[in-house]
N, C-alpha and C positions, 0 to 999 in steps of 0.2 A: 504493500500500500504506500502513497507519495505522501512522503510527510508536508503538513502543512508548510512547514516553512522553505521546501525545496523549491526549487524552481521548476515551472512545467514547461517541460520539453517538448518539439513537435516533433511526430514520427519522422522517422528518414529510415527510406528506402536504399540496400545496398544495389550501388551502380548510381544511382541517383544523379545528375546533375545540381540537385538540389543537396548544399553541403550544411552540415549543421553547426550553427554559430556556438564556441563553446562560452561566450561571455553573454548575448541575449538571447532571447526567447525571439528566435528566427533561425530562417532558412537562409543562407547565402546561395546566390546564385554565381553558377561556376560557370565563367562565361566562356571560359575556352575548350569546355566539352560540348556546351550545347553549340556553342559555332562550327564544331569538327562533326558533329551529329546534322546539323543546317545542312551542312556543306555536300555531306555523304547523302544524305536526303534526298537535294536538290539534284547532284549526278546521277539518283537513281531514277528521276523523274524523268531527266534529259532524254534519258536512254531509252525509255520506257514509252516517251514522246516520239521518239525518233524510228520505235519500231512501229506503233502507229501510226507512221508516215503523218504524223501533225505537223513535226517539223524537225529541220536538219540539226543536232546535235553537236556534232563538230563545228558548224558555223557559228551555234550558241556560244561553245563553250569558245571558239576563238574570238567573240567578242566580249564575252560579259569575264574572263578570266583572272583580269586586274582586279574585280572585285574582292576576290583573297587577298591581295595585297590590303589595301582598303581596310578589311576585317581585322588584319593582322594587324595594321598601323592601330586599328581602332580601341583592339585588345591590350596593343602594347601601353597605352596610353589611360586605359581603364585599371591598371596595375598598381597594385599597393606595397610599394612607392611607384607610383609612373613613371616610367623612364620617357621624356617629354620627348629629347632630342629624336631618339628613333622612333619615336611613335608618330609623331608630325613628318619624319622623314617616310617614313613608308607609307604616312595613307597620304602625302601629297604628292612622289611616287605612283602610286595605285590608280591618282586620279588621273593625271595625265596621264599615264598609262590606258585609262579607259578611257579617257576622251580621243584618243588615239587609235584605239581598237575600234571604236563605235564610229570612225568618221567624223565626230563635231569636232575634231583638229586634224588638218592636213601633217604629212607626214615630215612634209619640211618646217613643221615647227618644235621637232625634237631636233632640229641643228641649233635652237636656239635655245631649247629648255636644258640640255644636260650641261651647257656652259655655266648657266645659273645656277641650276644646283649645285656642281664644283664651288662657285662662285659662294654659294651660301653656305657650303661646309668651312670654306677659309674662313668666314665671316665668324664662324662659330669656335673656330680655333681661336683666333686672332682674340678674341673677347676672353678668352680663359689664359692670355700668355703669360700674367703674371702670379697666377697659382696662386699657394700660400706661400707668405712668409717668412725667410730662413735664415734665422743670423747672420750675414756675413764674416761678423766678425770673431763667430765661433773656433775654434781653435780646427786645424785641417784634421785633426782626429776624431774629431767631431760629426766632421760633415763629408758627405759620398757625392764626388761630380762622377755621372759618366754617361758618355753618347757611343752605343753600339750601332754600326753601320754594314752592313753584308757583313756580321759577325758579332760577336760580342761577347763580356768577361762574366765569370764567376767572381762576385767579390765577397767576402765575409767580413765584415764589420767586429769590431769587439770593444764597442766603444762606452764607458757608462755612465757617458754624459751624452748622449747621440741628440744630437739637434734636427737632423733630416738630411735629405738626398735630392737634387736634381738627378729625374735618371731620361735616356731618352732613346727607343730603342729603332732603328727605321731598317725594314727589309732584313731585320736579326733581332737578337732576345738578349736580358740582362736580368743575370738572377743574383738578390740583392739578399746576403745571410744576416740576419739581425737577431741569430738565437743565442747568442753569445753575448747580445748588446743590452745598455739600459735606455730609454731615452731618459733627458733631461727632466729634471721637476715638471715646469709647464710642459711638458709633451715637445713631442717632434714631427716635422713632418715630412712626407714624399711630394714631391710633385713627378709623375711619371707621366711622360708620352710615349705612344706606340702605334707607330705606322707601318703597318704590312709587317709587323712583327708583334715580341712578347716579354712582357716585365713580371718575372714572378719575384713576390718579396715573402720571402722567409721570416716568420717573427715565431716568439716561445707563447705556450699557451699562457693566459691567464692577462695577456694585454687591453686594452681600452682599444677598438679599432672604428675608427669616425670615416668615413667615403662618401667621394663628390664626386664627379665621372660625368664628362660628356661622352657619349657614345654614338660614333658615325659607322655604321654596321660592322661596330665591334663592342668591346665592353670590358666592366670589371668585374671580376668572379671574388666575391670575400666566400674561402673557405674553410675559414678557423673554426673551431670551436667555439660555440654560443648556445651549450646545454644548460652552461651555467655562467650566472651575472658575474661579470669582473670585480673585483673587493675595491672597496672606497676605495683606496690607494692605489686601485692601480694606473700604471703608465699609462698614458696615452698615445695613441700613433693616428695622424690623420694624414689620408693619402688623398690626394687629386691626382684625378689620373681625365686622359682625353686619350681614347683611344680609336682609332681610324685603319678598318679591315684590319684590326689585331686586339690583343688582351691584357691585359694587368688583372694576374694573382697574385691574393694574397692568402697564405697558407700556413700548415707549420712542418710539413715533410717536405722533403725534392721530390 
């Protein structure tokens, strides 16, 4: 019997796209199952249409097929946290895309739209170039410079005063050991970029980890440990990362 004072649950069905809130008395709705369910739906309709000779399915689906894009932008953007940057990039993507497949834009006006968008990913870099914050004046034992280029270093840090790292990876990877290190009282920080490459940063469990990420169809992966809260004191590490077709982890194995 449900004690007076619990709280009453609604049923949930297993498989459900309907997900059970464990903090209120609701249902979440799982938006990227029943969009994959839509989607599989509608292909079965096409198909289903198209042996009813109602209509041609393949032409369907070569026009209306940017609409996944669209979805995806839509999903990415409905995301708790939202990742804005790609989520605006793929469904304004998706749109031209279908306004292009459908005909309401001639073909010579993707000679003009992919410039822009280049154009508006600089813009989106260019606005994050001065990251956070990093002493200069910190002692060189302190602080980690480094730009891998078609290649790049293992570095291992052992520092325990660590103030932070400009690291900067383009077309190669840089992996940055801070399990050895302390940061400094106020915290420290990364600023990492990665173009057609990859920044993994090593830290020991039990750190404070803070992430800012612009993400141009790439990303940042935090894959520490967060089973359990960090204790008042501990360190803090805040990483800004801008990552472009490549990745920043941050982790506690190689």
């Amino acid at each position: 019997m449900q004690s007076p004072t619990s709280p009453h649950r609604a049923p949930h069905f297993p498989g459900s796209f309907l997900r059970q809130s464990e903090d209120v008395d609701a249902r979440v709705l799982d938006l990227g199952r029943l969009a994959l369910g839509l989607a599989v739906v509608t292909l079965g309709v096409l198909f289903m249409l198209d042996s009813a000779d109602v209509l041609d399915a393949g032409r369907a689906i070569d026009r209306w097929w940017p609409v996944l894009i669209v979805a995806a932008g839509i999903l990415t953007l409905s995301g708790r946290p939202p990742s804005i940057v790609r989520g605006a990039l793929l469904t304004g993507a998706g749109v031209v895309l279908l306004l292009l497949s459908t005909d309401v834009l001639e073909e010579q006006a993707w000679d003009y739209i992919w410039p822009a968008l280049v154009i508006l990913a600089g813009v989106l870099i260019v606005a994050r170039w001065h990251g956070r914050t990093i002493p200069r004046a910190a002692g060189e034992e302190n602080v980690v410079h480094s730009t891998a280029i078609f290649g790049g270093p293992k570095l291992i840090c052992t520092a325990q005063q660590f103030r932070g790292a400009w690291l900067t990876a383009i077309f190669g990877g840089i992996t940055l050991d801070l399990r050895d290190a302390r940061p400094a009282p106020e915290g420290a920080s990364i600023n990492a970029t990665a173009a057609f490459g990859g920044i993994d940063i090593l830290v020991p469990k039990g750190w404070r980890i803070s992430v800012r990420t612009t993400p141009i169809f790439g990303g940042l992966d935090d894959k520490t440990d967060h089973s359990e809260a960090p204790a008042a004191d501990a360190p803090t590490l805040h990483v800004d990362a801008v990552a472009v077709f490549g990745g920043v982890d941050i982790k506690h194995e190689k």
